[in-house]
C-alpha positions as CSV (number, residue, x, y, z in Angstrom):
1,X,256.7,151.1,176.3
2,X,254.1,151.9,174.3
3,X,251.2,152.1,172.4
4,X,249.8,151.9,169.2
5,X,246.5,152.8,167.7
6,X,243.8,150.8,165.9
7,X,240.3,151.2,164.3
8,X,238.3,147.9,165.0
9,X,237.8,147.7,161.6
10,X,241.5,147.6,160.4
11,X,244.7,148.5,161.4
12,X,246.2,151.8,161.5
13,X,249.7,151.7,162.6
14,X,251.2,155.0,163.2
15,X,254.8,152.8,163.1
16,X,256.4,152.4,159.9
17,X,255.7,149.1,158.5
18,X,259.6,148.0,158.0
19,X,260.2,149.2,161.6
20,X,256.7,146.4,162.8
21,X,258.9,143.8,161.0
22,X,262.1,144.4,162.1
23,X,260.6,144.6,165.7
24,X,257.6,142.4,165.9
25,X,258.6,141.9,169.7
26,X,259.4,145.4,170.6
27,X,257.2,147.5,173.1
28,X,254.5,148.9,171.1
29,X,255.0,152.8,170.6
30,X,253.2,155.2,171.5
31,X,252.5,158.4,168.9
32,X,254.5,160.8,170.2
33,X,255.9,162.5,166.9
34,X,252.1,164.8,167.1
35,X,252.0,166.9,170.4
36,X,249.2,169.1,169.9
37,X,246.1,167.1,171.3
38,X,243.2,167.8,168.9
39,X,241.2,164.9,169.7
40,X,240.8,162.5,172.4
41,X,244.0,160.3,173.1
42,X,245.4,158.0,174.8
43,X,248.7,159.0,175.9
44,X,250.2,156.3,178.2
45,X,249.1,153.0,179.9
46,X,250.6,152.3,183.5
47,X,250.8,149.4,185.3
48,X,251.5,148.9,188.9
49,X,253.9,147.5,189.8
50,X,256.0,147.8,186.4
51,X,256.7,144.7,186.1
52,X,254.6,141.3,187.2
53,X,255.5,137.5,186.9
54,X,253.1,135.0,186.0
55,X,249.9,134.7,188.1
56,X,250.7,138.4,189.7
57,X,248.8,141.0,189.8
58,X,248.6,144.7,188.4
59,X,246.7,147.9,188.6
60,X,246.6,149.6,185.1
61,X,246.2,153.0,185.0
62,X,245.4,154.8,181.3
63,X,246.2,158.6,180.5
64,X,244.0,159.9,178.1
65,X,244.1,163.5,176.9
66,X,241.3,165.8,175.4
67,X,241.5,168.8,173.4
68,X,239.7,171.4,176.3
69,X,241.3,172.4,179.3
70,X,238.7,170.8,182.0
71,X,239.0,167.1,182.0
72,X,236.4,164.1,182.1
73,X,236.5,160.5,182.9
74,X,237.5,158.6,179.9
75,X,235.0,156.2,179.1
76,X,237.5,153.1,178.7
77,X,237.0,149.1,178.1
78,X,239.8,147.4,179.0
79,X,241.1,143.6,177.7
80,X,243.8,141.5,178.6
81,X,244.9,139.7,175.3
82,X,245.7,135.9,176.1
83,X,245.8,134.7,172.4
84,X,249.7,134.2,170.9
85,X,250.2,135.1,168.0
86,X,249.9,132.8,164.8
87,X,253.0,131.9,163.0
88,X,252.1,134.1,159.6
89,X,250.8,137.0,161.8
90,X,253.8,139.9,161.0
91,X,252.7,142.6,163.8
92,X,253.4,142.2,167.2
93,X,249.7,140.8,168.5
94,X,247.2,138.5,167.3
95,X,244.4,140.9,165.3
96,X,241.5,139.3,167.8
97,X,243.1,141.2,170.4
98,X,242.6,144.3,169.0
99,X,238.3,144.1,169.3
100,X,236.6,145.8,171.5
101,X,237.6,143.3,174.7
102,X,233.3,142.6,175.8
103,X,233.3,141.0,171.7
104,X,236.3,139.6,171.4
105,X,236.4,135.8,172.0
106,X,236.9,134.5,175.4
107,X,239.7,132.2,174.3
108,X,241.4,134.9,173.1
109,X,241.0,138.4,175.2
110,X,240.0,138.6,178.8
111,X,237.7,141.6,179.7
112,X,238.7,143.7,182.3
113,X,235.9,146.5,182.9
114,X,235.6,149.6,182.1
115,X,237.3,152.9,183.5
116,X,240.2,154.8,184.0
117,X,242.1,152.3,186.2
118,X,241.3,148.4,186.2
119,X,243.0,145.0,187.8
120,X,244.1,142.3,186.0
121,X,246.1,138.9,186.7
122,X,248.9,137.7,184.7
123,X,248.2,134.4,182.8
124,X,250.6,131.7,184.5
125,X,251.5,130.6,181.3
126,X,252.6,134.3,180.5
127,X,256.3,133.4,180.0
128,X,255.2,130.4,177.3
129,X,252.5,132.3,175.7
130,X,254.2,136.2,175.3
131,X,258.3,135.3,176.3
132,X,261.1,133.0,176.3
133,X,259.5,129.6,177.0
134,X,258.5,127.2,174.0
135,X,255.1,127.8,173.0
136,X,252.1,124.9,173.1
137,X,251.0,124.2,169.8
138,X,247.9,125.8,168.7
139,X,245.0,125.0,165.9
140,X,246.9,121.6,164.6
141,X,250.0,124.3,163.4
142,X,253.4,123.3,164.8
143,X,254.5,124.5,167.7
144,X,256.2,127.4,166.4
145,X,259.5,129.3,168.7
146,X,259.8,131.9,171.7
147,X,259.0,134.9,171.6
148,X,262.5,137.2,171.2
149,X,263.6,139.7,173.7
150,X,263.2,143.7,173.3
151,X,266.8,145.0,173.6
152,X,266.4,145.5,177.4
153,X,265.6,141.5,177.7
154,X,262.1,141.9,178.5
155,X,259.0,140.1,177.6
156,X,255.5,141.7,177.5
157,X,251.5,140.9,178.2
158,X,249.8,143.0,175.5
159,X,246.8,145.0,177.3
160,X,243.9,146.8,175.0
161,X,242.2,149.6,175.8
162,X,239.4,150.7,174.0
163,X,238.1,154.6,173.8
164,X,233.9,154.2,173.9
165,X,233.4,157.6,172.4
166,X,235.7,156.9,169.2
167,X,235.8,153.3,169.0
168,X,239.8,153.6,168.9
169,X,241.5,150.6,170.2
170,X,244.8,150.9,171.4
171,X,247.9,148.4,172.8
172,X,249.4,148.7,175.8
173,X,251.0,146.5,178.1
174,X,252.8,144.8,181.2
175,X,256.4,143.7,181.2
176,X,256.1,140.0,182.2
177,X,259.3,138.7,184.1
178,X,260.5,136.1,182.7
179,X,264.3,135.1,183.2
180,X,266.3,134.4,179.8
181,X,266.2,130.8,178.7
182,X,269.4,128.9,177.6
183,X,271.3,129.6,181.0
184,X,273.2,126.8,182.4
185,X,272.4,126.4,186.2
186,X,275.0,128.6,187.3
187,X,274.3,131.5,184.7
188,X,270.8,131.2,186.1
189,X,271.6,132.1,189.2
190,X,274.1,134.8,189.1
191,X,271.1,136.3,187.2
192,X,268.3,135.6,189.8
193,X,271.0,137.1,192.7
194,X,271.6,140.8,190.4
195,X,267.9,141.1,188.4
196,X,265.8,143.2,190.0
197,X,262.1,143.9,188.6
198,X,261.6,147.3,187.1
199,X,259.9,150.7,189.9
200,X,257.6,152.9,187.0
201,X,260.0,156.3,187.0
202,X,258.8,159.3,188.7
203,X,258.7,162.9,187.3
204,X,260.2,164.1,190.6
205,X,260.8,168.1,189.8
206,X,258.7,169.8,187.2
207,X,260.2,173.6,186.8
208,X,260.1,176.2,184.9
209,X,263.6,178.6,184.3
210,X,263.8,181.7,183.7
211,X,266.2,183.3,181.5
212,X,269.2,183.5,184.4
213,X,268.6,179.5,184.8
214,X,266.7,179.9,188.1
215,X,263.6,177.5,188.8
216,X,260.2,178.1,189.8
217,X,257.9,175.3,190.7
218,X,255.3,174.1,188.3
219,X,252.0,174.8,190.7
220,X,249.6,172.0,191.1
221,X,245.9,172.7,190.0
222,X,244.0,174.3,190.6
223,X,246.9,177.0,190.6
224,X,248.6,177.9,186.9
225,X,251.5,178.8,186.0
226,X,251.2,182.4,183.7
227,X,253.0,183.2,180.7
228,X,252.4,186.1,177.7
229,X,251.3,185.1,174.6
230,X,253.4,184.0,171.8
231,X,256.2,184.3,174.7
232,X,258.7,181.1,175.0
233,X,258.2,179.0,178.5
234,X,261.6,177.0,178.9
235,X,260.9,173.8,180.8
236,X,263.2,170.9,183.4
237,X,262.1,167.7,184.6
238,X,263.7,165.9,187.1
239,X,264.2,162.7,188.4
240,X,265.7,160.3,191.3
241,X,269.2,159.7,191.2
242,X,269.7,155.8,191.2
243,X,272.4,153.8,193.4
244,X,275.1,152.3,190.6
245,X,275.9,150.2,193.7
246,X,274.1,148.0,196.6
247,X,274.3,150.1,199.6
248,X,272.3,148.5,202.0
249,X,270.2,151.1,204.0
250,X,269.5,153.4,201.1
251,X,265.8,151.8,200.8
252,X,266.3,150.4,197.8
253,X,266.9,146.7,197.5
254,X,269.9,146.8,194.4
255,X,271.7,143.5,193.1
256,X,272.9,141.0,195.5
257,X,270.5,142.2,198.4
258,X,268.1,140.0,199.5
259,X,265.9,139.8,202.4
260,X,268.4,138.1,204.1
261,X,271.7,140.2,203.8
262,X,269.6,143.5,203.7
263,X,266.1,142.8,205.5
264,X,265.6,146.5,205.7
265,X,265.5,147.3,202.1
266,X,264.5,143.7,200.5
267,X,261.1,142.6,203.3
268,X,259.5,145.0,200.7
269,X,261.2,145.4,197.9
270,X,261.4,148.5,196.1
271,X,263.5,149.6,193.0
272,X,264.3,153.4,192.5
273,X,262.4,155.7,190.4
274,X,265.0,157.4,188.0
275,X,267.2,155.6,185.2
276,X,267.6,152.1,187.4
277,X,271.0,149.5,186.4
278,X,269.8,146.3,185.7
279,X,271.6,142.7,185.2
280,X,271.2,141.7,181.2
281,X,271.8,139.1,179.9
282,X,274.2,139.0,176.7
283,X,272.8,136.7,174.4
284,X,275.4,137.4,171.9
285,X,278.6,137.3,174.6
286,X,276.5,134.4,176.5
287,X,277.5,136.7,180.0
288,X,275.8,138.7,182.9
289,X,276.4,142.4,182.1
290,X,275.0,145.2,184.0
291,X,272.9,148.6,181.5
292,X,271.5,151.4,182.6
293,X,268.1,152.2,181.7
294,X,267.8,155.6,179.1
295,X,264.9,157.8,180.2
296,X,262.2,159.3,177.4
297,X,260.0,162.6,178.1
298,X,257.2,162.8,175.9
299,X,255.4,166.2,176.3
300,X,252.1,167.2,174.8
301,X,249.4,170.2,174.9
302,X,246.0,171.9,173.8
303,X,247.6,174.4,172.2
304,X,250.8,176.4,171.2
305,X,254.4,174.6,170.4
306,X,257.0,172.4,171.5
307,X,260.7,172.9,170.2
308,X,260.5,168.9,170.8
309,X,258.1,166.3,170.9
310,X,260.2,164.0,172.8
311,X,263.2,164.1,174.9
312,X,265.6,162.2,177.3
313,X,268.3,160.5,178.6
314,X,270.4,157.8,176.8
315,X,271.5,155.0,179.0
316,X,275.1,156.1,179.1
317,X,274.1,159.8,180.0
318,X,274.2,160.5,183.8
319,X,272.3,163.1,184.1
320,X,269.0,163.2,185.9
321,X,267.1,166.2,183.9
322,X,266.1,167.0,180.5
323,X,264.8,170.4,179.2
324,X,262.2,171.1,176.5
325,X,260.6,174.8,175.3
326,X,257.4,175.3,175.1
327,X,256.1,178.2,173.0
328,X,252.5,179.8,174.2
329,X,249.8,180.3,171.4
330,X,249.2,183.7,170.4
331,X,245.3,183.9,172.2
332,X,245.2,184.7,175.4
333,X,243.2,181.9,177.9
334,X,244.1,178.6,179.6
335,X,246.2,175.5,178.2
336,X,246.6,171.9,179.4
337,X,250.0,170.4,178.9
338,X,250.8,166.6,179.7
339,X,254.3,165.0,180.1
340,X,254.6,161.3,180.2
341,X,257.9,159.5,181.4
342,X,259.2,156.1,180.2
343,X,262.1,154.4,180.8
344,X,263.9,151.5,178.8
345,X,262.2,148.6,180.5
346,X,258.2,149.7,180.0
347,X,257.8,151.4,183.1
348,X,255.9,154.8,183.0
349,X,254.3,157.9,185.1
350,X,252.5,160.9,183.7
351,X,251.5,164.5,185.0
352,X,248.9,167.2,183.9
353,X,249.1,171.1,184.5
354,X,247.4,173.8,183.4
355,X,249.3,177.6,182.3
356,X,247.0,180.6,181.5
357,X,248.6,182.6,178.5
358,X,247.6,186.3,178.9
359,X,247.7,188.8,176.0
């Protein structure tokens, strides 16, 4: 789940080219491969909830990172891209969806407002415009064919955000759901009775260990967490461990719950907030199967070194942790780090803390 950044003036993909074609209807990525903030950046878009059907609506939240310690309010325009993409386009969006949202067409991208957190309302022709369902045609071209899945099965509204200051635009987005097309009537309902909608992942335990393995609390601001200079800070986030199972009272509503077997966890649904199961559909066995979602940390900083940009939990790992080192810079004085979680489906969280490095 991702983003990707652009000038207005042209695009400057930080994907490699072959990778856009191979995967023009992949999740945008986010950059991060460079850790070290140096200039202001957009680290992660979230949307709430994670995942939305047509005519729904979402609260979209951005992350955006500068290179001091004390943060501001980003100065953010937001747009809600509603143009498909033409048939000899090769990236993953129409370019007119990539302007600065208050210039762009209104046929094409629908402002949104400014600030750090915005609403917006899924197009009810989401599913035919961004997924599975046969497009309209469009400017006297032919009609053209469906979007194709990302490898999780999912479908996805493409969201711009623009940084004022910079004039950086960058693509995030809202996984639209959208069951698979091509299911006989039965298929189609075994997978409406096990699909459940993706819950954004939680960081649920930020620690740091020590060299015995113990953990001590990350403090929230404005306490820090003090290291010396130059000296390694070893690093474990946690998160929920998810049901493989409907159990119904655990207060989350699994596959084959409903509101009318399990009232207490399906009146309001809610999905867990670690590495969820989820029903997929096989396009290339043409049956239900049931993955596990993999888990990505991506942790960044003002200053000093991470022994990894990015790290996780593959979908057949079981584990609900993953470790990074972070090594302090050699000054002494305070440092921001950000971590940013994401799991296979588009959902994403974030947290901030600050460490003071003393000589």
């Amino acid at each position: 789940m991702g983003l990707r950044r652009f000038t207005q003036r042209h695009l400057v993909s930080r994907v490699p080219l072959a990778a856009l074609l191979g995967c023009a209807a992949c999740v945008p990525s986010f950059d991060d491969q460079l850790p070290i903030v140096s200039e202001p950046k957009l680290l992660a878009v979230q949307s709430e909830p994670a995942e939305a059907a047509p005519g729904d609506t979402v609260r979209l939240s951005a992350l955006v990172a500068e290179p001091s310690v004390e943060q501001s309010d980003p100065a953010l325009s937001w747009g809600l891209c509603i143009a498909r993409k033409p048939l000899t386009e090769l990236g993953p969006v129409n370019p007119v969806c990539l302007q600065l949202a208050e210039r762009a067409p209104a046929s094409a991208v629908t402002p949104l407002g400014r600030g750090s957190t915005v609403s917006a309302t899924l197009p009810m022709d989401a599913c035919r415009l961004f997924g599975p369902s046969l497009p309209e045609p469009m400017n006297g071209q032919p009609a053209g064919r469906p979007v194709d899945p990302d490898p999780t099965g999912g479908f996805y509204q493409p969201v711009s955000v623009t940084l004022l200051g910079s004039g950086v635009t960058s693509l995030g987005d809202v996984r639209i759901f959208c069951p698979p097309s091509g299911l006989d009537q039965d298929q189609a309902g075994e997978f409406s009775a096990n699909y459940r909608r993706n819950e954004n992942p939680a960081l649920d335990s930020v620690v740091a260990l020590d060299a015995s393995g113990a953990a001590s609390p990350i403090p929230g601001e404005p306490d820090k967490l003090h290291v010396g200079a130059g000296r390694p800070l070893h690093l474990q986030i946690g998160w929920a461990a998810c049901p493989t199972s409907a159990v119904c009272g655990d207060a989350i509503c699994s596959a084959l719950e409903d509101k009318t077997s399990c009232p207490d966890d399906c009146t309001t649904p809610k999905g867990c907030t670690g590495a969820e199961s989820y029903a997929w559909w096989n396009p290339d066995a043409q049956r239900l199967e049931t993955r596990r979602e993999s888990l990505r940390v991506s942790w960044f900083a003002t200053a000093g070194q991470f022994a990894n940009p990015v790290t996780g939990r593959d979908e057949d790992e079981s584990e609900t942790t993953t470790e990074n080192t972070w090594t302090a810079p050699t000054n002494a004085g305070d440092v921001r780090l950000w971590l940013v979680i994401r799991d296979a489906r588009g959902g994403q969280s974030f947290r901030s803390f600050i460490v003071r490095v003393e000589s």
